[in-house]
N, C-alpha and C positions, 0 to 999 in steps of 0.2 A: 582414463575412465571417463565414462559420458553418461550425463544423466537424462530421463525424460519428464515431461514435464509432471506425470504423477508424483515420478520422485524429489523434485525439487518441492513440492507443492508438499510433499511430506515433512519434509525436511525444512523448510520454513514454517509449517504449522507447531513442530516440536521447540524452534526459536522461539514461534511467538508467544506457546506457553509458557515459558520460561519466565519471558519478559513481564508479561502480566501476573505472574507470581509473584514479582519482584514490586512489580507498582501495586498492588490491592493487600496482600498479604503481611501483615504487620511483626515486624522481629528484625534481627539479621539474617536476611535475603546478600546471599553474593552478590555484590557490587557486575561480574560477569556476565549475571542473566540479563542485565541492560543491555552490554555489549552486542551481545549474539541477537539479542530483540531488534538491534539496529540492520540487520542482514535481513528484515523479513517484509517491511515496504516495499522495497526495490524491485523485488521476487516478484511480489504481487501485481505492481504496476509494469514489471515487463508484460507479465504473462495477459496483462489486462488489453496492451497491445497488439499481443499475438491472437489475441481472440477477438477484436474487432476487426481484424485481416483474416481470419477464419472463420466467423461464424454467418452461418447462412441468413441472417437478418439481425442488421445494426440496431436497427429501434427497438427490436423486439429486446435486445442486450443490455441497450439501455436503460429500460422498462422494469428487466430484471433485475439487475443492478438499486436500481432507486425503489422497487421494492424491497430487496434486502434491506435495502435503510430506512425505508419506515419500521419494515418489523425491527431492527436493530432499536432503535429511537424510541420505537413505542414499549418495547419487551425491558429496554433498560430505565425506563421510565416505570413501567409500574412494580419492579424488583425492586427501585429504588423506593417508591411509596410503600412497600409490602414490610422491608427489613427495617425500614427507619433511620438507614445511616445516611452522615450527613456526607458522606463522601461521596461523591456523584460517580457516574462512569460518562465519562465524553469520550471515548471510543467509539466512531463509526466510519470504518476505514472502506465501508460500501458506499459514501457519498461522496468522498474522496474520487474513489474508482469511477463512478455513475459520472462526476463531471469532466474525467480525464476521456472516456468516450464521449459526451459532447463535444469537447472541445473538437479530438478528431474525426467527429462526423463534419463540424463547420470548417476544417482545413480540407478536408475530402471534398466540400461542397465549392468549396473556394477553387482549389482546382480544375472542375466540370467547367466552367465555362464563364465568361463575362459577365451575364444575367446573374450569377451565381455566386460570384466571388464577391459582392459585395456581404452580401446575407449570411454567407460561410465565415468571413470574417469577421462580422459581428458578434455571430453566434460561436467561436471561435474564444472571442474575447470577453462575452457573455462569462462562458461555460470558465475559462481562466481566470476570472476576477471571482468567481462565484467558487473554486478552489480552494483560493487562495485562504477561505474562513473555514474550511472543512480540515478534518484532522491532517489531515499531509500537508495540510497548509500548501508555500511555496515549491517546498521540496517536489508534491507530488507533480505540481505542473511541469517541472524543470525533467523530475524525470521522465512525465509521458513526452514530450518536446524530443528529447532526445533518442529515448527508445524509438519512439513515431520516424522521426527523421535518418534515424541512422539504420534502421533496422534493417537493411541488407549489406551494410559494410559494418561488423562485428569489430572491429580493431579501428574505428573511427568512432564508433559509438563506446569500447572500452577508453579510449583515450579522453573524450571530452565528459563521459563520468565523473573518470578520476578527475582531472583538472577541476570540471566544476565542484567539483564536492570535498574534493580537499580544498581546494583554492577557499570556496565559501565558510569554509567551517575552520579554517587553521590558519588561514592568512587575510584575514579581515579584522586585525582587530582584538586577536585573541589572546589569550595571555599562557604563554605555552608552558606551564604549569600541571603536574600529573590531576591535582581536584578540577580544577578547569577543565582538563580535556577527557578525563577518565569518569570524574563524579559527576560535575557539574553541566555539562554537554559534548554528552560524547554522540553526537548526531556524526562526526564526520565519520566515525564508525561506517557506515551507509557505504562506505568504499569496496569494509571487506564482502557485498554481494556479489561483487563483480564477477570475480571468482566463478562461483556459483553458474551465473548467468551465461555466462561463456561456454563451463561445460553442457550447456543443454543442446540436445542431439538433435532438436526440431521434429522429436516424434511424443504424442501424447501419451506413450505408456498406456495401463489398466484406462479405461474410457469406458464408464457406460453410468446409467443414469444414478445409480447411487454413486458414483463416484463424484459425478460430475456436483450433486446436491449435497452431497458429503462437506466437502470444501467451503459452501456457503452455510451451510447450517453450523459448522464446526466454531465459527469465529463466535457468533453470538453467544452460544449455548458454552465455550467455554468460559467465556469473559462471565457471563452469569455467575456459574458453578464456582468459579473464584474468587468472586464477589461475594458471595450469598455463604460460602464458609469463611472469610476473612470477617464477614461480620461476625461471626459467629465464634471467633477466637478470639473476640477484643472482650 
């Protein structure tokens, strides 16, 4: 079976509500809706890839992008003044994304030519440090790096996934223990996307403009709605 990328992009949005059920929602929440929450970065930031190698204007992508997360920023910012609760929402995985297309517009520039490579790799490294504080933190850059890099050897780019992300998260350090690796960070989870990522067929599926603004509106507007009744159940 193969999926396209509507479908994947379904099937990570139903992870991701999951996961946010589990972080905002107060009670006993399954321990699993973490797990599966960890399967839905990876999705994003492939797919974030493949649309900076498909989309008919980079800047314009980026643009979009870093608009989502002002209105992410600003919309969670005045829910949070409106409800009163002291629990914030730092969820904004469009700035994340917004810098992971920087960074590959400044490697893309870097490779154009000598005049160029210096300013590409600035801005390269700009856009990666400037990551690094956004909610993907490290992870996200490691995995646009790798997506970006490997993206037409599929079984080079599964290999150095897993290695980094197991490697970083299970053999660094960690104390291999079920609360440790299941309660306490289970980021190496991030592995089982791979899966996922593999079966995609390289064709967009349903494509058209709600769909496409679907996807973007969907992250904000749910993280709200789960917000705004979790206050509401304390």
């Amino acid at each position: 079976m193969r999926l396209n990328a509507f479908q994947l992009k379904l099937i990570a949005m139903i992870f991701m509500v999951l996961d946010h059920i589990a972080t905002f929602i107060p009670g006993d929440i399954p321990q699993w809706f973490h797990w599966v929450g960890r399967i839905v970065s990876p999705i994003f930031f492939y797919f974030v890839v493949e649309g900076f190698y498909h989309t008919r204007n980079r800047i314009q992508y980026m643009l979009r992008l870093f608009s989502w997360a002002f209105v992410m920023w600003g919309g969670s910012l005045l829910i949070q003044l409106i409800s009163g609760q002291e629990h914030e929402i730092h969820n904004n995985i469009f700035l994340s994304l917004a810098m992971a297309v920087v960074m590959m517009y400044g490697l893309e520039m870097a490779r154009k030519g000598r005049e160029k490579t210096a300013i590409g790799i600035l801005i390269a490294l700009v856009a990666a440090a400037g990551g690094m504080f956004t909610e993907a933190s490290f992870y996200g850059v490691l995995m646009t790096l790798i997506f970006y890099y490997c993206r037409n050897w599929k079984w080079l780019m599964g290999l150095l996934y897993a290695i980094v992300f197991l490697g970083m998260n299970l053999f660094m350090g960690q104390q291999f223990s079920y609360d440790q690796m299941f309660l306490a960070d289970p980021q190496w989870m991030m592995v089982f996307a791979l899966p996922f990522i593999l079966l995609y067929n390289g064709e967009r599926g349903l494509n058209n403009k709600f769909t496409k603004y679907m996807f973007y509106a969907f992250y904000p507007v749910h993280i709200w709605i789960i917000y705004i009744v979790a206050g509401l159940m304390k």
